[in-house]
N, C-alpha and C positions, 0 to 999 in steps of 0.2 A: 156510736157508729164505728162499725169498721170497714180498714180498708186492704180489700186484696191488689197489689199489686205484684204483676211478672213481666219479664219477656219474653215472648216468644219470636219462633218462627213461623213464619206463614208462607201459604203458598199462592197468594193472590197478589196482585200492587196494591189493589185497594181494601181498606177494611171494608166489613161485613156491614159494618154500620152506614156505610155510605150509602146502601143499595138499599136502607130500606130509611125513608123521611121522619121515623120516630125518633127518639134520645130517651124517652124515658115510659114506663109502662109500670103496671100493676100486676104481681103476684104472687096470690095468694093474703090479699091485703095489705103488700108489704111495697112499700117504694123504692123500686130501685132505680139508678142514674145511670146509664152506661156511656162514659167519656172514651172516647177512642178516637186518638191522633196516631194517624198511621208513619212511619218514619220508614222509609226505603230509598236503595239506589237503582239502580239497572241490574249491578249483580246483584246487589244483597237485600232481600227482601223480612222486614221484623215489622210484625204485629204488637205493637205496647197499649195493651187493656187495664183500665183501673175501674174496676168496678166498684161500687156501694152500695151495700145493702143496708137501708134502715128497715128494723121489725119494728111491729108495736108490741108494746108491753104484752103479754097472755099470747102469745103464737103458742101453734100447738107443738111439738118435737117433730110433728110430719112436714109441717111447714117447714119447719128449718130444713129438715133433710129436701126438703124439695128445690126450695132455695141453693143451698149449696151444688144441686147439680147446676141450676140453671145461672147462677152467679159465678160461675167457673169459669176460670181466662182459661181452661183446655178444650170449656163445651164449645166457648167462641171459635177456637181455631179451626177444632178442627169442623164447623158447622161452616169456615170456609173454605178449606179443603174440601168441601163437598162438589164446589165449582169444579175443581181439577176433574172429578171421578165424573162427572155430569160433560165434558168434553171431551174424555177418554172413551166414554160410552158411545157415546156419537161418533167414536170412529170406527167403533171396534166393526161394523157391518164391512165398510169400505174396505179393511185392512184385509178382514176375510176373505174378501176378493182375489186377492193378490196371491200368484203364483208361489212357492219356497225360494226361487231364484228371485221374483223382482224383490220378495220382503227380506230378503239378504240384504239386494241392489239399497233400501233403504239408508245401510248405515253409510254408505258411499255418497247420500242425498245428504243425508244430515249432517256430513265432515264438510263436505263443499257448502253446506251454506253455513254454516260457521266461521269458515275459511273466511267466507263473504261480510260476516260481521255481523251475525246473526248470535245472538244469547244461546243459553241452553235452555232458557225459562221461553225461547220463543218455540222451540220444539220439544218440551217437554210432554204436554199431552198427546202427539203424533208417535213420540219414541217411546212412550209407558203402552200406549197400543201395541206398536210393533211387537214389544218385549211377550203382552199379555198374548199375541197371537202363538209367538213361538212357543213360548210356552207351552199350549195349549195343545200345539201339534208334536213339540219331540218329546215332553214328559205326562201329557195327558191330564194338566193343571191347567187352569184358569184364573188368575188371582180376583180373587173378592173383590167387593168396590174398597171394604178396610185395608185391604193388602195395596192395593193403590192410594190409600191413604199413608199406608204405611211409609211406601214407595219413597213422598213428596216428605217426608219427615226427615228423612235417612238424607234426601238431597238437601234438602234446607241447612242438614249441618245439627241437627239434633238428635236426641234418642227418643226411639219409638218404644214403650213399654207395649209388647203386646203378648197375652196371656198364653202359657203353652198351647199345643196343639194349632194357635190362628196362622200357621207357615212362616215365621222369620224368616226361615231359608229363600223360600220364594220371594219375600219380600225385598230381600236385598237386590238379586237380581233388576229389579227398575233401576235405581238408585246405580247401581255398578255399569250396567248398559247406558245410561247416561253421559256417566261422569269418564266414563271409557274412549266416548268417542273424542275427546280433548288432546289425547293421542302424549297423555300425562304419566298414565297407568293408574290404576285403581288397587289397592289392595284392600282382599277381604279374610279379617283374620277371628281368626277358631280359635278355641280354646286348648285341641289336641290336634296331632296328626291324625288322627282317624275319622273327625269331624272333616278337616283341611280336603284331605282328598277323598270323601265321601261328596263334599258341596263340587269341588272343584268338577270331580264325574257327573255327577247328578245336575248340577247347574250349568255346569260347562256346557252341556250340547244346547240349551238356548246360547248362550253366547256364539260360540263357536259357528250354530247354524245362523248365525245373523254376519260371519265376516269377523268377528272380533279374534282371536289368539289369548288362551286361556292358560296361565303358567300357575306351577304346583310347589310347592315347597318343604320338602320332607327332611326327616332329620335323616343324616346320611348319606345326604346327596355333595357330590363334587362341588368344588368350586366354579364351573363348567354349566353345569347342570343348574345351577341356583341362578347364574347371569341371563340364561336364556328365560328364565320364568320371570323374574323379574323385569326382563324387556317385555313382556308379553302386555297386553292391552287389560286383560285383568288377572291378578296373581292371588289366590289363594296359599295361605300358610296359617298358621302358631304363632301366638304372640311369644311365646319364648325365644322361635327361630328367628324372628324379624328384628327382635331386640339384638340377639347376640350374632345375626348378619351383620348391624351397624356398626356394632361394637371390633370385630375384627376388621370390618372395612376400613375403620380409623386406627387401625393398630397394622394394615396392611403396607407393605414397605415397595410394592411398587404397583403400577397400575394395571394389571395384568391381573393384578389378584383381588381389585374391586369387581365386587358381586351384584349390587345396588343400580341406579340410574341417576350415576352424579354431574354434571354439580346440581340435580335437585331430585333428590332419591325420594322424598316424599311431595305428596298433592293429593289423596282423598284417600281413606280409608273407613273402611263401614266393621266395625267391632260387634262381631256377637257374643253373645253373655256381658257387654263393658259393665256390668258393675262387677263379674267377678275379677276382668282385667285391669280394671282402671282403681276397684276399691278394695276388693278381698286382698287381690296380688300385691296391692302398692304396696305392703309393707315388707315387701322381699323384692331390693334391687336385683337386677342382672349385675353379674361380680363376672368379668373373666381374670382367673387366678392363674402365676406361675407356683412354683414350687420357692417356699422360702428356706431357710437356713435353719430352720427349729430342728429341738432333739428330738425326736420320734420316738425315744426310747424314756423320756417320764412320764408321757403320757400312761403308760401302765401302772407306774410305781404311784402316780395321784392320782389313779383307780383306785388302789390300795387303800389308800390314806382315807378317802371320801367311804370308803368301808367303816372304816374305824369312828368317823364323826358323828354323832347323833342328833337329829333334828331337835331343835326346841334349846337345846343345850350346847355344842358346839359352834350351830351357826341356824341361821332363822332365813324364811324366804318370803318372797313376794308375790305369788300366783298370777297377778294382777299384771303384772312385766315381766317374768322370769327370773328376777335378781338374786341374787344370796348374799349374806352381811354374815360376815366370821364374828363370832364372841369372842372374847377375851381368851377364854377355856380350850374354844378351835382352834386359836391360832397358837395358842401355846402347844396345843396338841401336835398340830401341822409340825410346826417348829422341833419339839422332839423325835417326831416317827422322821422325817426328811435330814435329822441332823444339820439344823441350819437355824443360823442365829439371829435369821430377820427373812421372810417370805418375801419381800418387797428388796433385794438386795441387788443392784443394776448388773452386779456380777454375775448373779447365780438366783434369776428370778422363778421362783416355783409357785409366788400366786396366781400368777396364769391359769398353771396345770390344775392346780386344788382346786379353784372358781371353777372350772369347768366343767373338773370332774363332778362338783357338785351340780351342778345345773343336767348333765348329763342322766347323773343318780335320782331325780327328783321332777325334771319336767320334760326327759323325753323319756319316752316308756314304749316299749317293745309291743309290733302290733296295735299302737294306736299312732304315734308318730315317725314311726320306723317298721320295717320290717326286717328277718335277717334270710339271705338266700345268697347259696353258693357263697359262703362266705363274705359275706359284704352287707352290714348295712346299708339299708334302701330307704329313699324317704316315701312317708307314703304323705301323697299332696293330702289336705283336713279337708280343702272343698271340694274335690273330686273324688274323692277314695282312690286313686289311682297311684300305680309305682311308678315315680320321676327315679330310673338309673344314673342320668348323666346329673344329676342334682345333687351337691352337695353342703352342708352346713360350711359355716365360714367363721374365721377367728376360731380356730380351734377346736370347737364343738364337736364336727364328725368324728374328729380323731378321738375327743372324749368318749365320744359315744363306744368305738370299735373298742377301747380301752376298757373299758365296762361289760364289752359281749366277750371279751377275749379273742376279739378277731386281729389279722396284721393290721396295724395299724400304719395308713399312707402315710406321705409327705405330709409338712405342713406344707400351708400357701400361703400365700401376699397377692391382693388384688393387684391387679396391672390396668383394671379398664371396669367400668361402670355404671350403670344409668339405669334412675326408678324407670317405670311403668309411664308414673305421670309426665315424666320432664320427655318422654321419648312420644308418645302421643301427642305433645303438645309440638311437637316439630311440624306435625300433619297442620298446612293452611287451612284443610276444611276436613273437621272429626264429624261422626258419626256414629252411632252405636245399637244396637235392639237388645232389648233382652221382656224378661216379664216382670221382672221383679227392679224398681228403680225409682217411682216415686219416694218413698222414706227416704232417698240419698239426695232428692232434688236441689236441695240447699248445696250441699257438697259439689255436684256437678256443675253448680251454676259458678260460687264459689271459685273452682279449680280449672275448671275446663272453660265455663262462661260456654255450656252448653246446656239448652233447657229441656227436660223432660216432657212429652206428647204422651197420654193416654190414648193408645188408639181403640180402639168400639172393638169390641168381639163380633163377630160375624152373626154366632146365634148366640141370648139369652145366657148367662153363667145361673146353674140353677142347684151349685154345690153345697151340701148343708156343710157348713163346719162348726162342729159340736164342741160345747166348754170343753177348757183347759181341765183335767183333773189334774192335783197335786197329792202327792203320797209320802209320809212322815219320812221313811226307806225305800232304797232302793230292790229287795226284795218283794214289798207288796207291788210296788210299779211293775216287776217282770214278770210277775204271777198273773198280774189284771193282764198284762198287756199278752201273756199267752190265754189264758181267756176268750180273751175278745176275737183273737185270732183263729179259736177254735169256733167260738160260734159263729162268725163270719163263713169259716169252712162249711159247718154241715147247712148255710143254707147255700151257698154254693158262690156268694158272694167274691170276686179276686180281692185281693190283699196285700199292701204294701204296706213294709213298714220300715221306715227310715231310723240306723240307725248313726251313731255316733265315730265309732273305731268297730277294726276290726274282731279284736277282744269281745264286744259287744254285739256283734254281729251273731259269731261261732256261741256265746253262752246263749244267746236266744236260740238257736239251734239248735244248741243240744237239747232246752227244753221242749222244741216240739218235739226233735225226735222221740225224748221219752213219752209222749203224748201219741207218738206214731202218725203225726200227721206229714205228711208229703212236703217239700217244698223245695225254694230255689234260692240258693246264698248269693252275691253279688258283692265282692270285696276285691282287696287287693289282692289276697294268694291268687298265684298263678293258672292255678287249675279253674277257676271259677274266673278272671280276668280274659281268658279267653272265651269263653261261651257266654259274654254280657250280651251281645247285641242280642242273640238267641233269650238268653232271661230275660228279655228286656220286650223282647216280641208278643213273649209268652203270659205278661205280667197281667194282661187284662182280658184272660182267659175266665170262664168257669172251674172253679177250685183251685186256681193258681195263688200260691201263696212266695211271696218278693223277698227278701229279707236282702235290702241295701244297706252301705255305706254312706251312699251322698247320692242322692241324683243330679245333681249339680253338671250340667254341661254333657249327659249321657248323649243325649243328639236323638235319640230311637225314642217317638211317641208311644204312648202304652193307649191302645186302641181295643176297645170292649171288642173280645169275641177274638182277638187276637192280629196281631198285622197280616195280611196275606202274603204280604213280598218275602216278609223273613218264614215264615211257616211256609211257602214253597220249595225256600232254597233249604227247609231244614230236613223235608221231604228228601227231596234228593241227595241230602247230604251224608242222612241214614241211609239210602239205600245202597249209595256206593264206598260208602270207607269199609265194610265189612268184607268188602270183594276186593279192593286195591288197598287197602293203608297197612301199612306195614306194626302200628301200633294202635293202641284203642285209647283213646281217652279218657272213657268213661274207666280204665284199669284206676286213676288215682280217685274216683268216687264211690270206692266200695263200701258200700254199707252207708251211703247216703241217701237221705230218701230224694227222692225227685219229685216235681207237680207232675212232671209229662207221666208217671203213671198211673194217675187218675183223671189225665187231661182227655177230653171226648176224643178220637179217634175223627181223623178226616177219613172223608170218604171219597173217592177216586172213583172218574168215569174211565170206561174202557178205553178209552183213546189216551189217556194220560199212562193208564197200568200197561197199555202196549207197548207204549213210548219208553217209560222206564225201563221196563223187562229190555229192550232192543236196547239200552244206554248203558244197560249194566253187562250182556252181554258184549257189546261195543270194548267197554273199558275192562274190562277182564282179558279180552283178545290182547288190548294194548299192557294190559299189565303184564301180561306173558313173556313180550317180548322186550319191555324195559323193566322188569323189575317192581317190586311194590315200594308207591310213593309213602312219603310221611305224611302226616296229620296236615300240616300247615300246606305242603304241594297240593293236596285234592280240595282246601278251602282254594286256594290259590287259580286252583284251574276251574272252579265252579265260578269265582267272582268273576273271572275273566266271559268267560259262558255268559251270566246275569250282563255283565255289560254291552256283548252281544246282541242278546235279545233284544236291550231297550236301543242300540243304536242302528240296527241295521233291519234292513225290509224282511218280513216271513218267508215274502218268497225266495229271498236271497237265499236266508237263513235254510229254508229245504233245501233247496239245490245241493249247497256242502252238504248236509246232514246223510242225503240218502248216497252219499256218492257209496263204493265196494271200503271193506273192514281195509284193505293195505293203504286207504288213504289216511287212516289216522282221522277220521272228520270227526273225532269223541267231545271235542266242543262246540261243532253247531249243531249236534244233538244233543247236549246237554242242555242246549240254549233252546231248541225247539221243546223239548222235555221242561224245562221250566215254565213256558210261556202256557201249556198244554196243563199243565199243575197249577198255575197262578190261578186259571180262571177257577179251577173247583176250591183251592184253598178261598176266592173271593165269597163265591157262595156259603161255603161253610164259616167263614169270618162273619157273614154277615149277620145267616139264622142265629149263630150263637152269641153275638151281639146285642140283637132284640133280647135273649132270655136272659144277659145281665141286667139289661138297662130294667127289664121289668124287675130283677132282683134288687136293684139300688142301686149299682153297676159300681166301681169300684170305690173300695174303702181304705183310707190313708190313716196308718198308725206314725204319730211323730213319738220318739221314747226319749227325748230331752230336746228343750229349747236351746238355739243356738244364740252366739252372740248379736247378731245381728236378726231381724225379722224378718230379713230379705229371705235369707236362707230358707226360714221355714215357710217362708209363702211358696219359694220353687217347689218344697217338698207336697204346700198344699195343690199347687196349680196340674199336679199330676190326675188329679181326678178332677172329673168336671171339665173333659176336653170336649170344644164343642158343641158346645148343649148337651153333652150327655148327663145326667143324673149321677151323682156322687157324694161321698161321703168324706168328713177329715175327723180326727180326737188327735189332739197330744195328751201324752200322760209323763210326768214330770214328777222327779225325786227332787226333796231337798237336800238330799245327799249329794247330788249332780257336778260336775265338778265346775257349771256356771255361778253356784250359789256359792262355791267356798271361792272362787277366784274376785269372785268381785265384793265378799265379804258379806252377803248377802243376811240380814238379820231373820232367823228362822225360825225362831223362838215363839212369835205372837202364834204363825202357823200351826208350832205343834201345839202347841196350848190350845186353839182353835180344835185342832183334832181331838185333844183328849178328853173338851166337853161335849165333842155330840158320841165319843163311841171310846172306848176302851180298846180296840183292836185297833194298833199303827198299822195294821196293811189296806186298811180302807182307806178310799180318798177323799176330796174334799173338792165342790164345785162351785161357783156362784163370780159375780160379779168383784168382790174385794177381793180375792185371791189372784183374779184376770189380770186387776189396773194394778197392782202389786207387782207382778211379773211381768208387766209391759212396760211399767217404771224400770223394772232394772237392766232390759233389753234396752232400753231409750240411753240410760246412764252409759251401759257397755259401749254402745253404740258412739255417744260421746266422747269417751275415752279414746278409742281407737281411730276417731275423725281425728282427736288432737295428737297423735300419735301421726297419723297417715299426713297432714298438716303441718307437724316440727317437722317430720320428713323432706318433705315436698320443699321447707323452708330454705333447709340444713343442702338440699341438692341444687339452689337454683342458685346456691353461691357457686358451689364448684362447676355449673352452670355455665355461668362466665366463662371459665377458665379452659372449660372442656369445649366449647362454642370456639371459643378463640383458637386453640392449637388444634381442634378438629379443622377447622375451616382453614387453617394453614400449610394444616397435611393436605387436604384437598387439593389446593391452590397447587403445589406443588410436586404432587402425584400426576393432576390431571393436564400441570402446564410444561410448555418445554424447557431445555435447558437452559437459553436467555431468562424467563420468567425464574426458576428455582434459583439462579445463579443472582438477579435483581433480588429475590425475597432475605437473600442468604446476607446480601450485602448492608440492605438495609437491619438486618437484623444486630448483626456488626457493629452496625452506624451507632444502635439506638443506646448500646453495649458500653461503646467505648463513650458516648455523649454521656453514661450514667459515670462512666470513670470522672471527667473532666469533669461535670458539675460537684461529684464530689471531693475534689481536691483543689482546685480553682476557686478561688476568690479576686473578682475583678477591683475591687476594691482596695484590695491589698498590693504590693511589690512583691515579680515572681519569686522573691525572695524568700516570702511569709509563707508562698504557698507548700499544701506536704508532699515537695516532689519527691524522697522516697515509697511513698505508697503507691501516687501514679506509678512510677515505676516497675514496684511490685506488681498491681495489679495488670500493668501492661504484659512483663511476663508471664503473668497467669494464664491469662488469656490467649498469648500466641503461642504457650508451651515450649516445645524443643524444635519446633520448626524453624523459629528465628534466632535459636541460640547464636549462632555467628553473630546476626547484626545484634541482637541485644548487650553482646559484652561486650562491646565498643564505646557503649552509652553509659554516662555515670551521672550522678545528681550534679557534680558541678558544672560538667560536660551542658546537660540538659538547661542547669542555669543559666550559664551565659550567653547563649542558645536563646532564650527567652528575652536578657537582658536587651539582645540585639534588637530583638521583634518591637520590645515595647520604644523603643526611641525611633523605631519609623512610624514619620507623620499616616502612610498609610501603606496597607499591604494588600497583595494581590492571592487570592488563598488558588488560583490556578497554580500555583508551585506546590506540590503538596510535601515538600520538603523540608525541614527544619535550616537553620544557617550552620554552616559546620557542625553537621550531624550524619553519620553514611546514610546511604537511600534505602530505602528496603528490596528486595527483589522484586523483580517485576511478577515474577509468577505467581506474588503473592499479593493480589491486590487488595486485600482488605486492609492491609497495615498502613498503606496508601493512606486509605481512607480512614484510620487512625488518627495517624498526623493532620491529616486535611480538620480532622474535628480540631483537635486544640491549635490548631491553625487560624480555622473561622473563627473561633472562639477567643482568642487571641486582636482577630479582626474588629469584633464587635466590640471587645473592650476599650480600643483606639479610636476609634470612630468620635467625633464629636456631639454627632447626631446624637447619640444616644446619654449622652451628659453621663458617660461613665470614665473615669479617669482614673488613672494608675496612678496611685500614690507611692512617691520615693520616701523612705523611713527609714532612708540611712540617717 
């Protein structure tokens, strides 16, 4: 017999089992028992299910799988979350009713009875209506009964797993409007800035039209500008920004310059992507660094040297952690080329530079980990594909790297301020998180966070084939197949994604189509292609659109058969007017790249839209005339502003500006009219050509190496099969890859396997032992990097402590007056000078024994040059007889905080006071009878 037990959260008080008089039932011939004691308070509501399934001997494998759904603590939960969606429903008619002003008036009913002592679990289904109405009316969305499932997950304090394409975005919206009306703030955090205030617009006008105040957080914004988002009712940012807001708030030296909402900056946060925030990212704290004292100028010369050393033979590494370990031979080597008689020498330390250079030379590699531009190593993030500018390595490493490219090489630095991922989420009283990919981490979450993972139900049916893993002896045969397949996918018209690993690998797959001359679209980090992702991205589930990524990891822009219509609107318009107003072309650094868009169908335009343009292009030629031609980024700038237009403001409003005479400048609410006018034909044409993928097989996902973790490559598979649409997956996989040599991967049985069914290494190899082989060693990785991301999380909760304590001290004393600073200052004094006395003091002894030189000492230390007058008045014998006096009175009053013929300290100096006052008391307690401690004379 086995036993599944979990926790979860639920959104009912009662269990599911209460409502119905069975405990135990029949299926599929197999007995099972469902025990369920439900454990809840008022606030906190937890469902704890222990199910047991006993089979009989001979069940079929379908029986099992059927069991397993039905024996699931996630079918229970959320089969009672269904209650929620079944009392949301039943409102949704009544809500409907209601005017935009009274279902604003709502959130003003729901703060006052709150106020009253009302829960949030008691208007929870009343306020998921409200949210599902607005919705409905400012963005044209209605959330599913699953996305109201979702909703109650995200509130409960758990993460909702739900599969791309089922709306995240919407989903948090419930959960945020809830936990908002607490008047706590809510923060909802992205993965990038361009996610942060894409949700914050897009989501924002349900908030906004309901009463709430929506704040944004962008990298580059004032200190000014960050306080007011942060007070806001809900605040959209970046988990980078929010880290390193806190981070400078506790390094802030007066309170004018606190950004946050202290003294309690945190109370709900809803994390999208959290497993790449809370699991990918843990293993790269936030570091705010000053500038340290290092030479800047060896960093070149153990460039040099790391030239000189040969793998295998000088020094050997670790792939598996980055490490390197000097031979015998290296370090003699190092030793001669540096002219130094010891590497490790406290005077003249060069192992530093040499380790670095070497890690620099060997595991970060240009265009996979870095990129170089305008002079400057860039990192490029592994699970985004993206360029982090303000990001840099630490402990020396960038500087290695610049050392390596021959670029100036900065400062070094020295952390000044710090904190993982996990130790800073875990601040939040109530975490939350969505993503699609987080079951495999369930242990880990539960683990770390003691937050349980929700499978939420897709809306329609997933009806995605995902086709064996192939394995290939070389990396050659894999690029060959995988252009292949890509070619045949093209001529039937199929779209095409294929995920790759670095940048490197991206451009060589490109070159190969292009020698194949087929069309397509690259998506990495260079710049020229970084700016026109949302546009690739639009495009990606087109007819003959062929994708070539880096990471789809956190893109944000669904890939929708037949193509998005919102982005294929504004990209309409976007060709029509840069060619008249932009002063440069962007398409100038694509020369001689093939494109999809020129094989992509051609939308077709009703006369009302082709007039509308024709008048907008007109329009902004007039305006170009008389200001001058804008740049590339000003005419995205002024179309986004346009699109947001459209969706926030009335049509009719919208004409009124548009037709007004050309000297009004109106170029943007007829852009905005001109979009809205275009949306609906690109909808039409999105949609016929839609149908003719879905009949084709509708999009097909190439993965060209497994990642460490399997989370990764399920986001890569969840890209198709959005929705119930029909789709396809194959990874194809080198044993050359650089997953197999880092983890040591034995690959030998493989080729041998290859070379008995075929003589040709560039054929692959498919079937069932090669699968659990390769899921083994993702399972191991996987492992590895839990115990890694765990010494972490271990190694941070000491300093923890430390950072807990003198953070919460700066607070105290930032945010109190000057009585309160001036109390903390004193006590701190107190606690100072009590460590002096306990360690020179012995009550036991004659203050004879005691070592009043040291006191002494240390009393100087500590008051410095401020008391020099009175301290050179005082001498050990001085001090002695001083004491002799104390100890032969029967008892002493420590309100003198003075010594007997000793000077006073100044008054303006009241801590020294309280100096004395310590070995005073101390002195007191020694005499005291009570305490059966006696001064012994040892003359």
């Amino acid at each position: 017999m086995s036993s599944l037990t979990s926790l979860y959260s639920a959104t009912s008080v009662s269990a599911y089992i209460q409502s119905h008089n069975h405990t135990k039932f029949t299926y599929n011939n197999a007995k099972i028992t469902f025990r369920a004691r439900p454990i809840f308070s008022i606030s906190t509501r937890t469902l704890r299910c222990s199910i047991s399934v006993a089979s009989k001997k001979g069940d079929s494998r379908g029986d099992a799988k059927g069991l397993t759904h039905i024996a699931s603590s996630n079918y229970w939960v959320v089969k009672d979350y269904n209650r929620l969606v079944n009392s949301v429903n039943s409102l949704e008619q009544a809500i409907q009713q209601l005017s935009d002003d009274q279902l604003a008036a709502k959130t003003v009913e729901f703060r006052n009875r709150l106020a009253q002592g009302e829960l949030l679990a008691d208007i929870q289904p009343e306020a998921f209506a409200v949210v599902r109405e607005a919705a409905r009316r400012k963005v044209g969305m209605r959330h599913f009964d699953v996305q109201i499932i979702g909703g109650a997950v995200l509130h409960d304090g758990s993460i909702a797993e739900m599969k791309t394409g089922e709306g995240k975005t919407l989903v948090s919206t419930l959960a945020a409007y809830l936990n908002a009306l607490t008047g706590q703030g809510v923060h909802v955090v992205t993965v990038n800035d361009y996610l942060a205030q894409r949700d914050a617009e897009w989501m924002g006008r349900i908030h906004r039209s309901l009463g709430l105040s929506v704040g944004l957080i962008q990298k580059g914004m004032t200190s000014q500008e960050r306080k007011r988002s942060y007070g806001c009712d809900i605040t959209y940012t970046n988990n980078s920004e929010l880290g390193f807001d806190y981070l400078r708030d506790n390094l802030a030296g007066s309170n004018g310059q606190l950004v946050m909402r202290w003294p309690k900056p945190f109370h709900f946060a809803i994390v999208d992507e959290v497993d790449s925030v809370l699991i990918d990212e843990g293993r790269n704290p936030l570091l705010i660094s000053g500038e340290a004292s290092m030479d800047a100028a060896r960093y070149p010369v153990a460039a040099k040297v790391a030239e000189l050393l040969t793998l295998g033979l000088h020094y050997n590494v670790e792939l598996k952690d980055n490490s390197v370990e000097l031979t015998e031979e290296g370090i003699a080597l190092s030793e001669m080329a540096l002219e130094t008689n010891d590497l490790w020498d406290e005077n003249d330390p060069w192992a530093r530079f040499v380790m670095n250079a070497l890690k620099a030379k060997e595991f970060y590699r240009r265009d996979v980990q870095y990129m170089v531009k305008d002079g400057k190593a860039l990192i490029i993030n592994e699970l985004t594909g993206r360029v982090e500018e303000k990001r840099r390595w630490s402990e020396g490493i960038h500087q290695a790297v610049e050392a390596k490219e021959g670029l100036r090489v900065q400062a070094d630095s020295v952390v000044v301020a710090q904190i993982t991922y996990q130790s800073l989420f875990k601040l939040y009283p109530k975490l939350s998180g969505m993503t699609g990919t987080a079951k495999t981490e369930e242990k880990e979450f539960l683990k770390m966070f003691q937050v349980p993972v929700i499978e939420v139900p897709t809306n329609l049916p997933n009806i995605r084939n995902d086709l064996p893993i192939q394995a290939f002896a070389n990396a050659r045969g894999k690029w060959a197949y995988v252009c292949e397949e890509i070619v045949s996918m093209f001529r039937l018209g199929r779209p095409v994604l294929v995920g790759t690993t670095s940048v490197a690998n991206s451009e060589y797959l490109s070159a190969l189509l292009m020698e194949r001359k087929i069309p397509h679209n690259v998506l990495n980090a260079r710049p020229k292609y970084a700016a026109r992702e949302a546009e690739f991205v639009a495009q990606a589930g087109r007819k003959y659109a062929i994708t070539i990524s880096t990471n789809m990891a956190g893109r944000g822009t669904d890939i929708i058969l037949g193509g998005n219509p919102k982005m294929l609107a504004r990209g309409v318009i976007e060709d029509r007017l840069h060619p008249f107003v932009t002063q440069t072309d962007l398409d100038a650094e694509n020369d001689g790249q093939a494109m999809s868009s020129k094989v992509l169908s051609k939308i077709v335009l009703g006369p009302s839209s082709l007039a509308l343009l024709e008048r907008t292009t007109l329009m902004a030629t007039y305006v170009r005339k008389s200001e001058g031609r804008w740049t590339y980024q000003e005419v995205n700038s002024m179309i986004s502003d346009a699109v947001e237009m459209s969706q926030s403001m009335d049509v009719k409003e919208i004409k009124k500006l548009a037709n007004g005479p050309l000297e009004m400048y109106c170029l943007g609410p007829s852009i905005a009219l001109t979009y809205l006018s275009v949306l609906k034909d690109c909808e039409v044409h999105s949609f016929k050509e839609g149908l003719e993928v879905k009949n084709l097989g509708g999009l097909h996902v190439i993965g060209t190496s497994l990642h460490e973790s399997r989370r990764i490559d399920n986001q890569l598979r969840g890209r198709a099969g959005r929705q119930g649409d029909p789709g396809s997956t194959r990874f194809m996989v080198s044993l050359q890859d650089e997953m197999f040599q880092k983890f040591n991967f034995d690959t030998a049985w493989a080729v041998n396997l290859i070379s008995r069914i075929t003589n040709d290494e560039d054929l692959p190899i498919e079937g069932d032992s090669i699968v659990k082989q390769l899921l083994m060693l993702q399972i191991n990785a996987e492992k590895y990097f839990f115990n890694i991301r765990k010494s972490l999380v271990e190694f941070d909760e000491v300093l923890e402590v430390q950072r807990k304590h003198v953070y919460d001290l700066r607070q105290l004393i930032l945010m109190g007056d000057s009585e309160c600073s001036s109390q903390q200052m004193f006590q701190y004094m107190q606690a100072v000078v009590d460590e002096i006395i306990f360690g020179n003091v012995n009550s036991s002894k004659h203050p004879r024994n005691w070592n009043l030189s040291k006191l002494l000492m240390d009393y100087t230390d500590i008051a410095g040059k401020l008391l020099d007058d009175f301290s050179a008045g005082i001498t050990q014998e001085a001090l002695l007889i001083s004491l002799e006096q104390v100890s032969k009175l029967r008892s002493i009053s420590i309100n003198d905080s003075n010594l007997p013929n000793l000077p006073s300290p100044p008054n303006s100096f009241r801590g020294i006071r309280m100096k004395n006052s310590s070995l005073k008391r101390w002195l007191s307690i020694c005499s005291d009878d009570s305490t059966k401690c006696e001064i012994k004379n040892t003359e």
